[in-house]
N, C-alpha and C positions, 0 to 999 in steps of 0.2 A: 371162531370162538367155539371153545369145547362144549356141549350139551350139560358137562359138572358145572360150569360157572355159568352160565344161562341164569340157571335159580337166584346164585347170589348176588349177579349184576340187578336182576328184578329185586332182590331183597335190601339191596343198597338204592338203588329208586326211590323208590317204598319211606327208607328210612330217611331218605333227604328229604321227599313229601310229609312225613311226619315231623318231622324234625320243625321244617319252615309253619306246616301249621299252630306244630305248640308255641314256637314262639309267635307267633301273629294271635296266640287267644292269650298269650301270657302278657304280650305288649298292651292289646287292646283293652285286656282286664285293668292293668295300673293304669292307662293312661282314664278308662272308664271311673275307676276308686277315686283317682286325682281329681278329676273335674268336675265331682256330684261333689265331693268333698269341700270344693273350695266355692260352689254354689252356695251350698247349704252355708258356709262361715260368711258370705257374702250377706244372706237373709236375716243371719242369725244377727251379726253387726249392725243392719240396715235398722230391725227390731230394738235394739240396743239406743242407738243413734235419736233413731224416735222417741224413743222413750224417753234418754236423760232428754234432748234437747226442743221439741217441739212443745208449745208454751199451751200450760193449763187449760189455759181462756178457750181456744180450741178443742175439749173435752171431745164430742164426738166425732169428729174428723179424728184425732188420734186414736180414738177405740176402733174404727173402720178402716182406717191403716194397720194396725194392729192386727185385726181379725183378719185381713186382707193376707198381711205376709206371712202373717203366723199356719193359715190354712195354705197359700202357696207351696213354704216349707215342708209340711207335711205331705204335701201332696207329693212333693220332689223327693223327699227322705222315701217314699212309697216306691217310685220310681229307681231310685236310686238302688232299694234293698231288692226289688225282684232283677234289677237289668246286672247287678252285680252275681244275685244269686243264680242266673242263666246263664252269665259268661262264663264263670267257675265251673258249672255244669259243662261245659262246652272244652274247657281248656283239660279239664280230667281226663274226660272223654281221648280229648288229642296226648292227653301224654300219656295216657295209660299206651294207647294204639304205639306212643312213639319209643316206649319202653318194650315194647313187644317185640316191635322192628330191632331195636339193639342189643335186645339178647339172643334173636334169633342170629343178629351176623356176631354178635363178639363173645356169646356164651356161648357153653354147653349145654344151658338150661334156659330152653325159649321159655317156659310156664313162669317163668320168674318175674312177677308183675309186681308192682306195691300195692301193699293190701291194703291203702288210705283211700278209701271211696267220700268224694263229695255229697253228702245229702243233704238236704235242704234242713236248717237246723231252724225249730222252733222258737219264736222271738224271747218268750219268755225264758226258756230252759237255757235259752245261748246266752240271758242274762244272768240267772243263777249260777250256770256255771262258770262264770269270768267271777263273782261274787264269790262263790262259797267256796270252789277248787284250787288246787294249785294247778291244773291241768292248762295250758298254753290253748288259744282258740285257733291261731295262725293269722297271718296278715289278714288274709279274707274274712275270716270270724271276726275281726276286730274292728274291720270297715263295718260290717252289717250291725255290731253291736253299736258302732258311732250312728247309723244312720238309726237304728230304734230307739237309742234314747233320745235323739235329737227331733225324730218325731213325736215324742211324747213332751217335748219340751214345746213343742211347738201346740201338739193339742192343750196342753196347757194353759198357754199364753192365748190362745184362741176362746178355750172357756172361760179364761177370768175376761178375756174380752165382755164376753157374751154377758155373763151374769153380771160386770159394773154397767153395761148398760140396760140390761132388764129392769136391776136395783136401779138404777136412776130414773128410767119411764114407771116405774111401781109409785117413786118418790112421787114424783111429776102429777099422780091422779089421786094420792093420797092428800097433799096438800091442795090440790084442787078440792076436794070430797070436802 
């Protein structure tokens, strides 16, 4: 082997290790979106379920169920928005490196990178902007946007937990008093 192609055999290495890593953060990411996703529609139904069909007469056992999944949720949509916004972080990383590799072997122009950097997008502003813009968020923006609202759907249902039972123990010493 000639000392000219030395470089480009390494450079083609290189590029099949790039290559197999971004797809291994690109898989791992959808298959990570997919199964927080379909957790969260799991809790969110269970919540649902309770509600129409667990019988009045049992009021506080259904608030404590309630508060119970409602906080679980939240805590998973938590889980869910940092383990997604890491992986994306990781998967940029690998394909920025693996555009690097393929312009170095099939261009003229190794600097040739995309200029779309992942940053950690702020919960609120990544809400505003799907609201108020016509600007696209991307698959990934659109997951983190499902798991923030769905965490607030859940703190929700967790505080009206909380306050129909305060209101009912409040009831409870009033009518005693």
């Amino acid at each position: 082997m000639s000392d000219e192609s030395k470089p480009l055999s390494d450079d083609i290495e290189l590029y099949k290790i790039s290559d197999s890593l971004r797809s291994h953060f690109h898989n791992s990411l959808w298959e990570e979106e997919k199964h927080y996703t379909w957790l969260i529609s799991i809790i969110f139904g269970a919540i649902i379920l309770i509600t129409v069909r667990m019988p009045l007469d049992e009021f506080y056992l259904k608030l404590f169920v309630l508060f119970f999944l409602s906080g679980f949720g939240g805590i998973i949509t938590k889980i869910a928005y940092s383990v997604i916004d890491d992986e994306s972080r990781y998967f940029q990383i690998a394909f920025h490196r693996h555009v690097k590799f393929e312009n170095k072997i099939f261009s003229n122009d190794p600097e040739q990178i995309p200029s779309r950097e992942w940053n950690t997008p702020q919960k609120w502003p990544l809400l505003l902007k799907l609201i108020f813009t016509d600007k696209r968020l991307g698959v990934r923006g659109n997951f983190l946007v499902t798991f923030v609202l769905f965490d607030k759907v859940f703190l929700f249902i967790a505080a009206l937990c909380a306050i129909l039972f305060l209101n009912d123990i409040c009831n409870l010493f009033i009518d005693k008093g």
